[in-house]
PQR file of N, CA, C, O and H, with PARSE charges and radii, in Angstrom:
ATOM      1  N   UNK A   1       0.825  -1.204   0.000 -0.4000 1.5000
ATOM      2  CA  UNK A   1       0.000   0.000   0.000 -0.0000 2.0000
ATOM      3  C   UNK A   1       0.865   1.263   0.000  0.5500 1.7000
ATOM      4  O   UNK A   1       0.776   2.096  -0.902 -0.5500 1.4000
ATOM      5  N   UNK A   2       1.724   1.386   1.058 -0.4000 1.5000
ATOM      6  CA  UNK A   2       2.902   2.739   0.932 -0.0000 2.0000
ATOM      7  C   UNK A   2       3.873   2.840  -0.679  0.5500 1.7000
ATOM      8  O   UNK A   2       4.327   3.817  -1.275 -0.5500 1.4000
ATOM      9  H   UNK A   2       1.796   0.709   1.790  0.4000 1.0000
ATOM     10  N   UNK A   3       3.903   1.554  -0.949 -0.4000 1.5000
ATOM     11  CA  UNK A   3       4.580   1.455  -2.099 -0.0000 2.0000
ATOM     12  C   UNK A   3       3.746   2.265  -3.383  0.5500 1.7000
ATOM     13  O   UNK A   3       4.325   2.988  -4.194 -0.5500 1.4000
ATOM     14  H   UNK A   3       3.535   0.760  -0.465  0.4000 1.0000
ATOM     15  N   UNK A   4       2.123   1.960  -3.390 -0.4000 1.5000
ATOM     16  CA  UNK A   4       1.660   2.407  -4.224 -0.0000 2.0000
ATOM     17  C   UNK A   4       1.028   3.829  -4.338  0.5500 1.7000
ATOM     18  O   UNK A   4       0.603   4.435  -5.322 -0.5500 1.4000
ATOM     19  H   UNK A   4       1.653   1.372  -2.731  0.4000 1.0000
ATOM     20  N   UNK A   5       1.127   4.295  -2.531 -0.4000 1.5000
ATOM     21  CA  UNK A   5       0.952   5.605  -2.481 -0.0000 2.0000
ATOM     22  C   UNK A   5       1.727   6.534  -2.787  0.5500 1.7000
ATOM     23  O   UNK A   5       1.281   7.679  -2.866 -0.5500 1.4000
ATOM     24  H   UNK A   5       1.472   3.802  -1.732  0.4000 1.0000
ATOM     25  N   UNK A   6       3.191   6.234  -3.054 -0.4000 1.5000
ATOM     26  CA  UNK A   6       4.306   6.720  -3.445 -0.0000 2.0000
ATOM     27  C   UNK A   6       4.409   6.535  -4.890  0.5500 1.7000
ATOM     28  O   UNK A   6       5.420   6.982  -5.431 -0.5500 1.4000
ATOM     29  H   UNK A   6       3.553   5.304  -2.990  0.4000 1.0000
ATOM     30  N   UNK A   7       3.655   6.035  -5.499 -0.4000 1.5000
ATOM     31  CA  UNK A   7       3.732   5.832  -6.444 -0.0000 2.0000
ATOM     32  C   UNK A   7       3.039   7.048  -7.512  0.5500 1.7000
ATOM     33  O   UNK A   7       3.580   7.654  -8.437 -0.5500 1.4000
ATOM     34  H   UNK A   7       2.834   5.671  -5.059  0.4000 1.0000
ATOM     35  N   UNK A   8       1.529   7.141  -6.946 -0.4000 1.5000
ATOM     36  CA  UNK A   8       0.464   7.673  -6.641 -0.0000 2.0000
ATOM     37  C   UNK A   8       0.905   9.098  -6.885  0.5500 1.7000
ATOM     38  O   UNK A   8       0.687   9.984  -7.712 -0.5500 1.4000
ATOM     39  H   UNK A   8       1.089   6.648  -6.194  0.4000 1.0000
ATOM     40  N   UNK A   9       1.665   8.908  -5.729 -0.4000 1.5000
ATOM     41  CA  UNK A   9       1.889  11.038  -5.338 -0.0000 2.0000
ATOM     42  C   UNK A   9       2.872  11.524  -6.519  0.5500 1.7000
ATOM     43  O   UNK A   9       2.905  12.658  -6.997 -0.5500 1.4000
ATOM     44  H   UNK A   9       1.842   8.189  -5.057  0.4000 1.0000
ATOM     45  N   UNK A  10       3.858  10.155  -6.974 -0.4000 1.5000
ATOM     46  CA  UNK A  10       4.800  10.748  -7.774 -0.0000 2.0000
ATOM     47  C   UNK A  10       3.941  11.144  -9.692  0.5500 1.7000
ATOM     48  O   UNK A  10       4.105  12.164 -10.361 -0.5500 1.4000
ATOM     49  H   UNK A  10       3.831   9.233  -6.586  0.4000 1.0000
ATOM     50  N   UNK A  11       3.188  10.043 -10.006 -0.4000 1.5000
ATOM     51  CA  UNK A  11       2.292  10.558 -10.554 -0.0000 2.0000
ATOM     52  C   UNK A  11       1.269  11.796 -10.846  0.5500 1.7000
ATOM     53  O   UNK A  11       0.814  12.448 -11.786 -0.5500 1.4000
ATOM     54  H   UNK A  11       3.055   9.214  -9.462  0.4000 1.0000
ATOM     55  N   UNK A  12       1.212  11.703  -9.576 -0.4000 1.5000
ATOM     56  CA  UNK A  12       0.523  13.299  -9.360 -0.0000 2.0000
ATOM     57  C   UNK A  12       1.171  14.606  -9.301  0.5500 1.7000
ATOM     58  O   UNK A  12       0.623  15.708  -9.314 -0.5500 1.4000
ATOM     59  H   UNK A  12       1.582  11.174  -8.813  0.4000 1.0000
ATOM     60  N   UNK A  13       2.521  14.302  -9.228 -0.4000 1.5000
ATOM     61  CA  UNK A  13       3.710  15.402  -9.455 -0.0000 2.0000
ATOM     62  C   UNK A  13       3.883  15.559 -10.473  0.5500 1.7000
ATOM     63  O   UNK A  13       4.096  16.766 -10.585 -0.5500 1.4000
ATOM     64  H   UNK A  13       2.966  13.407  -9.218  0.4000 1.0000
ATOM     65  N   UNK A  14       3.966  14.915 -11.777 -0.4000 1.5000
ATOM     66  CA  UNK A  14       4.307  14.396 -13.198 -0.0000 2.0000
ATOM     67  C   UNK A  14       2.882  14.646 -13.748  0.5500 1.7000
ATOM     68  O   UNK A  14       2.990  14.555 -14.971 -0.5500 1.4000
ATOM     69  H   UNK A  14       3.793  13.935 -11.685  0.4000 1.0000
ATOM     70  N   UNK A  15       1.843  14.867 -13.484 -0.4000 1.5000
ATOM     71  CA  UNK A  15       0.967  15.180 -14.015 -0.0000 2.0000
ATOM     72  C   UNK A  15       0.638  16.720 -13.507  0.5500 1.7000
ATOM     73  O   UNK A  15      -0.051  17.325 -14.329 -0.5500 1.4000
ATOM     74  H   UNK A  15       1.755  14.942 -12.491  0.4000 1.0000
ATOM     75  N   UNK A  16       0.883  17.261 -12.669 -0.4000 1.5000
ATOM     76  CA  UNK A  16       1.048  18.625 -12.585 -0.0000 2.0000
ATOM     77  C   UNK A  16       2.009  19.360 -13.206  0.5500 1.7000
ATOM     78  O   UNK A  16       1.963  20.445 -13.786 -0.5500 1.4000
ATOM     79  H   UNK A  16       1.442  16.770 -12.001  0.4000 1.0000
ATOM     80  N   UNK A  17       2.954  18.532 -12.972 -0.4000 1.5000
ATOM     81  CA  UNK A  17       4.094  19.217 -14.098 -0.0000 2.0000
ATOM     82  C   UNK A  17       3.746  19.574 -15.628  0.5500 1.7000
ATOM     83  O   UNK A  17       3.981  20.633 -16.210 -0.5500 1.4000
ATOM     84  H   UNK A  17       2.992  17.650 -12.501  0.4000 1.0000
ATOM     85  N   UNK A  18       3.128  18.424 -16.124 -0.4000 1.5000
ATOM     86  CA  UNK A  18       2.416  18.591 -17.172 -0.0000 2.0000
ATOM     87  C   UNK A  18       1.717  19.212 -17.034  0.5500 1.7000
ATOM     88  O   UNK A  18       2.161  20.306 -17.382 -0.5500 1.4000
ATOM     89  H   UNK A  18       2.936  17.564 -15.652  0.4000 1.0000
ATOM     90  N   UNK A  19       0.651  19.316 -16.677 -0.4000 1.5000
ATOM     91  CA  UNK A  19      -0.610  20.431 -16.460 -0.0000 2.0000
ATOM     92  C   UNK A  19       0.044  21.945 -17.168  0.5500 1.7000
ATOM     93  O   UNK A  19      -0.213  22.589 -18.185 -0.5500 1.4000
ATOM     94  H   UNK A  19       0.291  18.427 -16.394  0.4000 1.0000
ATOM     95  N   UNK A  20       1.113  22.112 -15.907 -0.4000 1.5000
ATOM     96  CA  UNK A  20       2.025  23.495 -16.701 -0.0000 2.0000
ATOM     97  C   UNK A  20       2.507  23.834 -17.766  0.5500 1.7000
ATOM     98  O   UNK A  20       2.419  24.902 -18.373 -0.5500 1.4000
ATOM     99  H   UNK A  20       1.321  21.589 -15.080  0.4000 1.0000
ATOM    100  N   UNK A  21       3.050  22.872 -18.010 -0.4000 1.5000
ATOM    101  CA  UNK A  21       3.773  23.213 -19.085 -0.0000 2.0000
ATOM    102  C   UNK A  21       2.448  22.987 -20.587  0.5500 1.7000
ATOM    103  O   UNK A  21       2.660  23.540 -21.666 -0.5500 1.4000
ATOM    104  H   UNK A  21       3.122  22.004 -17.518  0.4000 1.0000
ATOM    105  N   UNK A  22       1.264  22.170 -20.363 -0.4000 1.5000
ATOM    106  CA  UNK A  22       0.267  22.138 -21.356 -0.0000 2.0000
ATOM    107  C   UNK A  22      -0.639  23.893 -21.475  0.5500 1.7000
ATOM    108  O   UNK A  22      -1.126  24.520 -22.415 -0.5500 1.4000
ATOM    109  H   UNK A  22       1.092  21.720 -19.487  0.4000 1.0000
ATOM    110  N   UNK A  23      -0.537  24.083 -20.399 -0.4000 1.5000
ATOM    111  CA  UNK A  23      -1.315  25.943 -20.218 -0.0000 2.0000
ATOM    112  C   UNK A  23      -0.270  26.388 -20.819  0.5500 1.7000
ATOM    113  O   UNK A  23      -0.308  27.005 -21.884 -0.5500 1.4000
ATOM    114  H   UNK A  23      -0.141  23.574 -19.635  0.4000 1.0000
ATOM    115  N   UNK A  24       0.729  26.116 -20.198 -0.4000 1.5000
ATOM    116  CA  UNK A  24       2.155  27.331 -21.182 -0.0000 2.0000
ATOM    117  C   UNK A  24       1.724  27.093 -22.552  0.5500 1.7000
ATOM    118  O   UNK A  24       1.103  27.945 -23.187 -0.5500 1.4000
ATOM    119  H   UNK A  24       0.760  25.615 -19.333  0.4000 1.0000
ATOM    120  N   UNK A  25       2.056  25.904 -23.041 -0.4000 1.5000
ATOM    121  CA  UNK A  25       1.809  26.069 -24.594 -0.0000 2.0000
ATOM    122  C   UNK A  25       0.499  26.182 -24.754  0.5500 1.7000
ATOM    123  O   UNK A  25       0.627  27.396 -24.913 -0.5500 1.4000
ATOM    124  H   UNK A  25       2.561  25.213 -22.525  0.4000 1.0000
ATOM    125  N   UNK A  26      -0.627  26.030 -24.857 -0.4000 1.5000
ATOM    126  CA  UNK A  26      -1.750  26.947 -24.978 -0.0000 2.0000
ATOM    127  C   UNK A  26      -2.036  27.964 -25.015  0.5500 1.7000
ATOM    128  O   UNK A  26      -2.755  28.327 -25.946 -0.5500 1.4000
ATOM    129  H   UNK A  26      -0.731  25.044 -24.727  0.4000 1.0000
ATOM    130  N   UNK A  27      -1.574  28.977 -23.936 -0.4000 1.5000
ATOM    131  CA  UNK A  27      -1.351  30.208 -23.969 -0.0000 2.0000
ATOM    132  C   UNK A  27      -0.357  30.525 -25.101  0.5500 1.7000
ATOM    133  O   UNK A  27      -0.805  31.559 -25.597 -0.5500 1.4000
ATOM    134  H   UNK A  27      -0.990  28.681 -23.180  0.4000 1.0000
ATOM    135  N   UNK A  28       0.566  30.237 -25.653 -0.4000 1.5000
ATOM    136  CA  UNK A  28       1.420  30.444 -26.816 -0.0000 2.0000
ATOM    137  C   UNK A  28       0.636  30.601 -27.560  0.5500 1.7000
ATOM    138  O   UNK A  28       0.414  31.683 -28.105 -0.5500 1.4000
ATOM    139  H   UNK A  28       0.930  29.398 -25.250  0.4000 1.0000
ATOM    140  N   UNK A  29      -0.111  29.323 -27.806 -0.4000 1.5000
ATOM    141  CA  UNK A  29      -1.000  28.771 -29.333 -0.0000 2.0000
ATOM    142  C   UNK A  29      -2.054  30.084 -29.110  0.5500 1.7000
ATOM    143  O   UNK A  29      -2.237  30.623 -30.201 -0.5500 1.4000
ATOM    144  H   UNK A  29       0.069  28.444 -27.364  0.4000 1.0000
ATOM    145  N   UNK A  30      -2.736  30.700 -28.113 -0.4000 1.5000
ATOM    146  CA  UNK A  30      -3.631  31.382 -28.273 -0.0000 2.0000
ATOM    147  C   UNK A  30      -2.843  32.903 -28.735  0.5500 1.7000
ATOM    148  O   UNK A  30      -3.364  33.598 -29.608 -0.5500 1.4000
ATOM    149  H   UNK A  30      -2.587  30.262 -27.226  0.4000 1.0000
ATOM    150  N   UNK A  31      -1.882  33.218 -28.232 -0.4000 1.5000
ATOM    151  CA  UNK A  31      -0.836  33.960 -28.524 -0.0000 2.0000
ATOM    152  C   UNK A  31      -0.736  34.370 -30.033  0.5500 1.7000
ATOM    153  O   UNK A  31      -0.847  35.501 -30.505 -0.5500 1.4000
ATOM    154  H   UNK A  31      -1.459  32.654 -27.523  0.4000 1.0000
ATOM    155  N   UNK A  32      -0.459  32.989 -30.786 -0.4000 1.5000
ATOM    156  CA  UNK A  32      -0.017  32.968 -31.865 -0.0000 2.0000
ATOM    157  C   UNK A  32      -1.073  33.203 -32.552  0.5500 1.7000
ATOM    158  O   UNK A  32      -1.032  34.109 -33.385 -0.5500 1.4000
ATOM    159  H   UNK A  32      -0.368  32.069 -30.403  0.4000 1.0000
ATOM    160  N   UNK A  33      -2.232  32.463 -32.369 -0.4000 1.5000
ATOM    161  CA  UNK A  33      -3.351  32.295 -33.179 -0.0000 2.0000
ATOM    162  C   UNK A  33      -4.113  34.362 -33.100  0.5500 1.7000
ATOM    163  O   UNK A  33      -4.738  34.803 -34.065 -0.5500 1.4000
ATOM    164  H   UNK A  33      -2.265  31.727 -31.693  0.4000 1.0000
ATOM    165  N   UNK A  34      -3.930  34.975 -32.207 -0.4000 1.5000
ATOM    166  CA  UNK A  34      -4.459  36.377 -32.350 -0.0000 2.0000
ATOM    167  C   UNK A  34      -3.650  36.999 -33.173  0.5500 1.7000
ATOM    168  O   UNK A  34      -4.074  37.916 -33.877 -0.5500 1.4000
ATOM    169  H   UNK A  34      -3.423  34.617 -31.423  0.4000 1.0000
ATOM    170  N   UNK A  35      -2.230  36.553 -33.213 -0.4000 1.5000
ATOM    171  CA  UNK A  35      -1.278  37.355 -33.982 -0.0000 2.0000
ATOM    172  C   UNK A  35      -1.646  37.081 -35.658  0.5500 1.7000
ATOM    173  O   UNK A  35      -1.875  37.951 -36.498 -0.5500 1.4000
ATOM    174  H   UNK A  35      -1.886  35.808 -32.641  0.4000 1.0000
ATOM    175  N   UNK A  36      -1.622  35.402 -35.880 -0.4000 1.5000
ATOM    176  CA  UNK A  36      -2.408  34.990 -37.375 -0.0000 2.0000
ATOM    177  C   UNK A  36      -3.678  35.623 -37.975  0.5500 1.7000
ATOM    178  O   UNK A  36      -3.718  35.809 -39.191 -0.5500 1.4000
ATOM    179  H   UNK A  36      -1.436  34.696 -35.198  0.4000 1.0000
ATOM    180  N   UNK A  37      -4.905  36.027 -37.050 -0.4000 1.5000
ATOM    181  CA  UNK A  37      -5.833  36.805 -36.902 -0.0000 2.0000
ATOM    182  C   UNK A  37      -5.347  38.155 -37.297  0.5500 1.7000
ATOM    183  O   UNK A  37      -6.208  38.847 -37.840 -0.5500 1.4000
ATOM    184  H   UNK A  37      -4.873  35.876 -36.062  0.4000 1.0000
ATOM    185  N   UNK A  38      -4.795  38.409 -37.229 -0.4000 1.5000
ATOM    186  CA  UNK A  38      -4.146  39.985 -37.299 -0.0000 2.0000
ATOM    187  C   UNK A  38      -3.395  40.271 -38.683  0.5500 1.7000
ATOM    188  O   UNK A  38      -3.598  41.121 -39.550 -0.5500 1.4000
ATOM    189  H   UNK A  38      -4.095  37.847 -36.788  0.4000 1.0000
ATOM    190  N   UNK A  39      -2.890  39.720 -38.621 -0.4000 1.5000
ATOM    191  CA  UNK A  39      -2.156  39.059 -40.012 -0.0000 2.0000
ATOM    192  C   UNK A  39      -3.171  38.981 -41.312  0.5500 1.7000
ATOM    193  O   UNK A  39      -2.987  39.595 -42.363 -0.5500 1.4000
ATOM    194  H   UNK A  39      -2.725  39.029 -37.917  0.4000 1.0000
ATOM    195  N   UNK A  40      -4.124  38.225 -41.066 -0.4000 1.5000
ATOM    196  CA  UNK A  40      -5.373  37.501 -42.077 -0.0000 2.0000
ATOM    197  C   UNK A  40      -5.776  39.065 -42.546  0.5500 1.7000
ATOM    198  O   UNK A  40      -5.664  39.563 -43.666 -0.5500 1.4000
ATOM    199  H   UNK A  40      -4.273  37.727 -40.212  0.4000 1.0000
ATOM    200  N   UNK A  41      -6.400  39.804 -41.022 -0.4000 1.5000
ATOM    201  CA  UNK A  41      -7.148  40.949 -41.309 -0.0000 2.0000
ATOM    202  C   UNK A  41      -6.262  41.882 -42.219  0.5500 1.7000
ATOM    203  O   UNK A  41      -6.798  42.520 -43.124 -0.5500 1.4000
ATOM    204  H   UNK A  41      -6.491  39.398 -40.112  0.4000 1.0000
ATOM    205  N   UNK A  42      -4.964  41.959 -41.993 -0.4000 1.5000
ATOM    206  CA  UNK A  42      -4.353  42.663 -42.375 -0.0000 2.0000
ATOM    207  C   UNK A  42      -4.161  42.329 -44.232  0.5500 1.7000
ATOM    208  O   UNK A  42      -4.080  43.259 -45.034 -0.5500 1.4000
ATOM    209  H   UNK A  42      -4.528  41.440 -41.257  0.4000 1.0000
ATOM    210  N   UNK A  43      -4.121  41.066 -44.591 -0.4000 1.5000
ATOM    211  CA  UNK A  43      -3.709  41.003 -45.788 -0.0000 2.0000
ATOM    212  C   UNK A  43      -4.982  40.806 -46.400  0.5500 1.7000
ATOM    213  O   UNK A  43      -4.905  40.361 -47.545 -0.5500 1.4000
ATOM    214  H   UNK A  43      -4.187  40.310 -43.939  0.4000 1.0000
ATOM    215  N   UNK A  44      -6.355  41.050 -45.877 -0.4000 1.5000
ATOM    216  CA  UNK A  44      -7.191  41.045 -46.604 -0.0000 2.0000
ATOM    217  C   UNK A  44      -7.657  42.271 -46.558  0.5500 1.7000
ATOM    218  O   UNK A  44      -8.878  42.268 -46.721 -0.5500 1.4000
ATOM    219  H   UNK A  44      -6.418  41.411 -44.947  0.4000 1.0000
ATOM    220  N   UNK A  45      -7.195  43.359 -46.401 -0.4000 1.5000
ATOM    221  CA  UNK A  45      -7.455  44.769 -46.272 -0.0000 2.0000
ATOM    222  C   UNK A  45      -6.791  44.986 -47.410  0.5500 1.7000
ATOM    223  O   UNK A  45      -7.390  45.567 -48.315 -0.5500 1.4000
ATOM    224  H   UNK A  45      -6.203  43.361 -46.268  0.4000 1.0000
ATOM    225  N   UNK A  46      -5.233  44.509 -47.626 -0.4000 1.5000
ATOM    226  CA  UNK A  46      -4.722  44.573 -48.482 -0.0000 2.0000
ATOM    227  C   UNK A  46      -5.120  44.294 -50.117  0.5500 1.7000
ATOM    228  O   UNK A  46      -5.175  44.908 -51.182 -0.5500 1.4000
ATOM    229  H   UNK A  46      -4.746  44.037 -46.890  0.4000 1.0000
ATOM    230  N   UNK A  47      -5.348  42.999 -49.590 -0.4000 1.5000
ATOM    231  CA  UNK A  47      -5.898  42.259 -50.925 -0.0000 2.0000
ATOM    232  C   UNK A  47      -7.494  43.492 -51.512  0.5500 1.7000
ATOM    233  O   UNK A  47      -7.779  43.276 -52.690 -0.5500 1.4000
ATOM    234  H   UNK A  47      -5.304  42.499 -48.725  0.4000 1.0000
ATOM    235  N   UNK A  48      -8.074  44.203 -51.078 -0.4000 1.5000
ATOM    236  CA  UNK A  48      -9.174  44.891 -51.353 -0.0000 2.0000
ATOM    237  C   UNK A  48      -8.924  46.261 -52.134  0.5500 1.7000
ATOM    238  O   UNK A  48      -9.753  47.001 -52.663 -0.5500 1.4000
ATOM    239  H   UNK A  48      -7.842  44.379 -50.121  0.4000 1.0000
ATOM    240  N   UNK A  49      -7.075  46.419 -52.020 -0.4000 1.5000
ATOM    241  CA  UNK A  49      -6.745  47.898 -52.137 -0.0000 2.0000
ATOM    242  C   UNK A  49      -6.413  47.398 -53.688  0.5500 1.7000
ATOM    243  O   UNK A  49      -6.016  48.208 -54.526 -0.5500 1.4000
ATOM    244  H   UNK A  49      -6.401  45.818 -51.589  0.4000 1.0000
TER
END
């Protein structure tokens, strides 16, 4: 049982870890994706001139 609660917790460390670092890159991707948005608007303003 201690064996697998240790097991358990270390899992649960390794999955928080992840947790972080999955929001970090999300937040990037959302990052990026407003900047592509911006971009789009921009070259289709263009494309009209």
């Amino acid at each position: 049982m201690k064996f697998i609660n240790r097991q358990l917790k270390m899992t649960n460390r390794h999955l928080k870890f992840s947790n972080r670092q999955l929001e970090m890159t999300n937040r990037h991707l959302e990052f990026s994706n407003r900047q592509l948005e911006m971009t789009n608007r921009h070259l289709e303003v263009m494309n009209r001139q």
